[in-house]
C-alpha positions in Angstrom: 0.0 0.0 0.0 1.3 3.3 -0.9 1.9 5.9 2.0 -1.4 8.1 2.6 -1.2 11.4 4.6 -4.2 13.2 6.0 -4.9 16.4 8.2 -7.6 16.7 10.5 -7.3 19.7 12.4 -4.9 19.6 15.2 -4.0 15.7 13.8 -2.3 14.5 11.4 -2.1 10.8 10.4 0.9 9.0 7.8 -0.1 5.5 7.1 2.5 3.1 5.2 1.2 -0.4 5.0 -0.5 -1.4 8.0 1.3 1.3 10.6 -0.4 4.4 11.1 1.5 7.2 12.7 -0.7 9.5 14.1 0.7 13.3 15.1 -0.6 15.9 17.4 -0.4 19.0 16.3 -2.1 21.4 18.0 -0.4 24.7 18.5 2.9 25.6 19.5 2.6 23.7 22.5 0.7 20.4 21.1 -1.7 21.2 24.5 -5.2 19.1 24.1 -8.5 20.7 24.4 -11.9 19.3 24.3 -12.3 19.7 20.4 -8.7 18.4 19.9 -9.6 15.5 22.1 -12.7 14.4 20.3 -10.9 14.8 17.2 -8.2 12.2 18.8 -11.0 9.9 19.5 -11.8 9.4 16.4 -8.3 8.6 15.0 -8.4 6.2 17.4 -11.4 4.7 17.3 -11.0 4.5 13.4 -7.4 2.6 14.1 -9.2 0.1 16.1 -11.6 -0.7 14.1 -9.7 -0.6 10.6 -9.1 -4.3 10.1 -6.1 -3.5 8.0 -4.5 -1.6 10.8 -1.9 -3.3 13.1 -0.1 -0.8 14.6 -0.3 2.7 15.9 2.8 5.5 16.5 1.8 8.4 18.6 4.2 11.6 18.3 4.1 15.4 18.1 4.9 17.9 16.1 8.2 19.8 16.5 11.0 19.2 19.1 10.5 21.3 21.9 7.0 19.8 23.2 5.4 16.4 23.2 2.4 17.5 25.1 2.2 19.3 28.3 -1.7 18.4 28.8 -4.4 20.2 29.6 -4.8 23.2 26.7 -5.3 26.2 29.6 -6.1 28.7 26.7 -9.0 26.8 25.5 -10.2 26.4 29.1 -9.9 30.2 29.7 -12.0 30.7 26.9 -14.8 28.4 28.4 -13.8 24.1 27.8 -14.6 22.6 31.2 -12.2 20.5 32.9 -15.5 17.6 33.3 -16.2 18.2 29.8 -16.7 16.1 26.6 -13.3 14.6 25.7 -14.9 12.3 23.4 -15.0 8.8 23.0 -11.6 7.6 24.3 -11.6 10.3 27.2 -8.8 12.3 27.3 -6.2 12.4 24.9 -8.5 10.0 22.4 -7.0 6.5 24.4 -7.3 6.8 28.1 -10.3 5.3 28.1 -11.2 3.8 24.9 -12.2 0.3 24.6 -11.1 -3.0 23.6 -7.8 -1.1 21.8 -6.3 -4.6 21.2 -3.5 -3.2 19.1 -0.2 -2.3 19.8 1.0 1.6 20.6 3.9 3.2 20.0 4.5 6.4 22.0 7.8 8.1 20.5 8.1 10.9 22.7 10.0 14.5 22.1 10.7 17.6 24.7 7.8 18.4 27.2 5.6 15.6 28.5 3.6 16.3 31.2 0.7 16.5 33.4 -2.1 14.9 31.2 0.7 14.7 28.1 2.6 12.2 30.5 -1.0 10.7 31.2 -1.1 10.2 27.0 2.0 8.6 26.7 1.0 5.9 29.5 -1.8 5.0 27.4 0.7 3.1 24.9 2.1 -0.1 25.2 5.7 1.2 24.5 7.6 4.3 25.4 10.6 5.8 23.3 12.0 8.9 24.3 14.5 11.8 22.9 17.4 12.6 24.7 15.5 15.8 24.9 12.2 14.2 27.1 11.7 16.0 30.0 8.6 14.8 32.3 6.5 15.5 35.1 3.2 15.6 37.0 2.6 19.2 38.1 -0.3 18.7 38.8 -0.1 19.2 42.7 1.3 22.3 41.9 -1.9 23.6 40.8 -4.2 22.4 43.4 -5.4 19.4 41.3 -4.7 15.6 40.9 -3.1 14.0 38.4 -6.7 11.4 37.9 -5.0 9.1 35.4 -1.6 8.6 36.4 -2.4 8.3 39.7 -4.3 4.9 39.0 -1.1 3.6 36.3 2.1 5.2 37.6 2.4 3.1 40.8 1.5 -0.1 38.4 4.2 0.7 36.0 7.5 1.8 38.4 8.2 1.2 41.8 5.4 2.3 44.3 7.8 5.1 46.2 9.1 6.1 43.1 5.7 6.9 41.7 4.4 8.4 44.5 7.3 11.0 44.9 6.8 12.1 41.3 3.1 12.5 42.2 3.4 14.1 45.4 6.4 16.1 44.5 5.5 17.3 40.8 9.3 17.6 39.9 10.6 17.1 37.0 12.9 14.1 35.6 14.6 13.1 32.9 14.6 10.8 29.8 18.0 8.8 32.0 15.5 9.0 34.8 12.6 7.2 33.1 14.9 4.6 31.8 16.3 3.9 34.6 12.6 3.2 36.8 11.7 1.5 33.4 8.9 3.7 32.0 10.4 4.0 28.6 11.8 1.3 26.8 14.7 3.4 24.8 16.4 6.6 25.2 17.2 7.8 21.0 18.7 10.8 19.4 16.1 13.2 18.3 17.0 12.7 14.5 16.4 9.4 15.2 13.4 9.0 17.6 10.4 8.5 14.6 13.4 6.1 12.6 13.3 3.9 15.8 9.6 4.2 16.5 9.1 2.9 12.6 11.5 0.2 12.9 10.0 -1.4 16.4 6.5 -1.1 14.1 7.2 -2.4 11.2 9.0 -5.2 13.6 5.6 -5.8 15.0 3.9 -5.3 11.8 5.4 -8.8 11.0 4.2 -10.4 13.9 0.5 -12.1 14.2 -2.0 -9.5 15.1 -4.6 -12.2 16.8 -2.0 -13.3 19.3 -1.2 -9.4 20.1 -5.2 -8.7 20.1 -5.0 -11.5 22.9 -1.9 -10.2 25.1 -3.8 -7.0 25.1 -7.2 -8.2 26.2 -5.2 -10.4 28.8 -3.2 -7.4 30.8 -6.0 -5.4 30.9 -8.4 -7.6 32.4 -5.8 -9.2 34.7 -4.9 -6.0 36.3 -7.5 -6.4 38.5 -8.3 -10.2 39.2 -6.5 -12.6 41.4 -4.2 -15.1 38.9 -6.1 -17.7 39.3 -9.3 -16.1 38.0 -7.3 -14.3 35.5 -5.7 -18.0 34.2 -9.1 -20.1 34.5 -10.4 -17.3 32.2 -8.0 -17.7 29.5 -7.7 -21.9 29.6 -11.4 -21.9 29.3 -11.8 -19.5 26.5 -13.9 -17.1 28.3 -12.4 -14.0 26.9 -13.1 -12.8 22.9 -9.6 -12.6 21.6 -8.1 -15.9 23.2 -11.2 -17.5 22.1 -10.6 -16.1 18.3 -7.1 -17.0 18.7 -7.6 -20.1 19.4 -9.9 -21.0 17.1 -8.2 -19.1 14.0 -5.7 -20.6 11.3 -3.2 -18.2 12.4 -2.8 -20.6 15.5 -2.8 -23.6 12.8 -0.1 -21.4 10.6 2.4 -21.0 13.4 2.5 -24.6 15.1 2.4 -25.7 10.8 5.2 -23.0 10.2 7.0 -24.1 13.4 7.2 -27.6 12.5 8.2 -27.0 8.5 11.0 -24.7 9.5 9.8 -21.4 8.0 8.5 -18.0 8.5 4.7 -17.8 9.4 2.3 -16.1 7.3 -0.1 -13.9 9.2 -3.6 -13.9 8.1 -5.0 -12.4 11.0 -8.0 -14.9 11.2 
């Protein structure tokens, strides 16, 4: 498939085979308001349910920001803070369902406050030598909803609670180092790597992701056991497409004839 660009107000989406790389682009500061965020929504929502989509790259526009949140212009000029962010909540993915694809967050300058909240709603974090984060939040008499509920999930529990209690700032060596990004890269080589994990994923068997996805969400807040006896048994959608699909035939046929699977994804 030949590489399709589009613009939709503050986004702008590249797609190249079965990647899309979606770009925010809102301003000088890539800040979200509530149009911007329904607008996000619906690039996601669309990527979900675009059958010929595998995999999804998040950036910005420009060097200096990623996304530092909350768009306080638009809310001076009358957005609500409890207002309409559309259909995946803030930021278009925060709370948007049954996402069972993989997302790439390749991150740039400024990330923070409901920006840092974005780029937890991937699945894998790369980062610019440039990333600076925090979660000011505190700072302004608020709480930081989103990333009080993930952070503590994702790096040690004292460690997330002095970056939420604290609202300083930290570093892209920082984040590596608690494990909250995957990869620290040169800036004029942060969207190189992001396209090269995807297209390394775009290879892989999109049923089997669909699967992985469906599993760590739901088992974030069921005992193992409950979490296992729901998979064995077949009680969740993309384990029981999985297992009843011929990619599962493909790769045990693949395996045993020595060669590279061909994904079909059903």
């Amino acid at each position: 498939m030949a590489m399709e660009m589009r613009t939709e107000g503050p986004i702008k989406t590249r797609r190249d085979g079965a990647i899309l790389e979606v770009t925010l682009d809102s301003g000088k500061a890539n800040a979200i308001s509530l149009k911007t965020s329904r607008v996000m929504g619906l690039v996601f929502r669309d990527f979900r349910d675009d059958d010929s989509l595998r995999i999804c790259i998040v950036r910005a526009s420009g060097e200096k920001f990623f996304c530092p949140g909350w768009d306080l212009k638009a809310a001076a000029e009358g957005d609500a803070v409890d207002g309409d962010y559309g259909v995946g909540g803030f930021g278009g993915l925060q709370e948007l369902p049954n996402l069972n694809k993989p997302v790439i967050m390749a991150v740039q300058g400024i990330c923070c406050g409901g920006g840092l909240e974005l780029a937890l709603s991937g699945d894998i974090i790369l980062c610019s030598t440039n990333a600076t984060f925090a979660l000011p939040e505190i700072r302004s008499g608020t709480v930081a909803d989103a990333a009080s509920i993930k952070l503590p999930k994702r790096i040690p529990y004292h460690v997330a609670m002095d970056l939420l209690l604290t609202g300083r700032w930290f570093d892209a060596e920082e984040a590596h180092r608690w494990g909250l990004i995957k990869e620290i890269c040169q800036p004029d080589q942060l969207l190189d790597k992001a396209w090269e994990l995807a297209r390394l994923l775009e290879s892989g068997p999109p049923l089997v992701y669909a699967a992985i996805k469906e599993v760590v969400r739901e088992a974030e807040a069921m005992r193992f056991q409950d979490a296992l006896n729901r998979i064995t048994k077949r009680l969740m959608p993309t384990v029981d497409k999985l297992y009843s699909s011929e990619d599962q035939l493909e790769g045990a046929r693949a395996f045993a004839e020595k060669r590279d699977p061909v994904w079909k994804g059903k």
